[in-house]
Each structure stands twice: as structure tokens, then as C-alpha cells.
Steps between C-alpha positions, in 0.01 A plus 500: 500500500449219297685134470734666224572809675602292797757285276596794333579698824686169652681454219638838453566529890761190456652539157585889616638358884683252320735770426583617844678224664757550185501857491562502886837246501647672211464836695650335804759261331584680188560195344319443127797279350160248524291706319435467124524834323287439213250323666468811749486737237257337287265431806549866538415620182219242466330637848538885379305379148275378757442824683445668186247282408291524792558891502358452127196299680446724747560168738573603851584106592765495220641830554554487868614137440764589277586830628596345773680223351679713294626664775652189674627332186636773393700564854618170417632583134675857613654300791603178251585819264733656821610218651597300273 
């Protein structure tokens, strides 16, 4: 693995674990009066262009990435979506 592959790998570990602290406290609290609506669902739909474009690519490191961001931000949105 080279020097890129190692920042590339780092960086996708923390920008898609970012997520999880958030995703967990909503689930817990069910409190998203905080959260920003449009900024939730244009992360969202930004991160699924994102995962289309490495499916495009064939990129593994982008689609796993995103996948699993997706995933979490998007627990987020249906929860901000639920909960109010």
C-alpha cells in the first residue's frame, strides 16, 4: 500500500465514523430539533452521487466508503425525517 492509499484509507475510515456518534444519540435521544434538514439531505444526496461514481469507477475505496456513509447519514435523515 502506498503513501496515498494510506491517506486515502485514513481518511475514509474518519469521515464515514464521523457519522456514528450522531447517528447513535439520535437513536437513543430522538431528539433532531438540532439538526438542519437541508444540510442532512444535501450531504445525503451528495454522498449517494458519490457512490455512484465510484460504482462508475469500479473504486472499491469509494464505494465501501460511501456505502457505508450512506447508510449512517441516511439513518440520520429518516430519523430527522421521523422525528422531527
Amino acid at each position: 500500500m502506498n503513501h496515498a492509499e494510506i491517506i486515502g484509507s485514513i481518511a475514509a475510515i474518519l469521515t464515514t465514523t464521523a457519522f456514528v456518534p450522531q447517528a447513535l444519540k439520535v437513536w437513543r435521544t430522538r431528539h433532531t430539533v438540532d439538526i438542519s434538514l437541508g444540510m442532512y439531505a444535501m450531504f445525503t444526496s451528495g454522498v449517494a452521487l458519490w457512490l455512484a461514481y465510484g460504482i462508475l469507477l469500479s473504486a472499491w475505496p469509494i464505494i465501501i466508503a460511501n456505502g457505508i456513509t450512506l447508510l449512517l447519514a441516511g439513518t440520520v435523515l429518516a430519523m430527522k425525517l421521523k422525528f422531527g
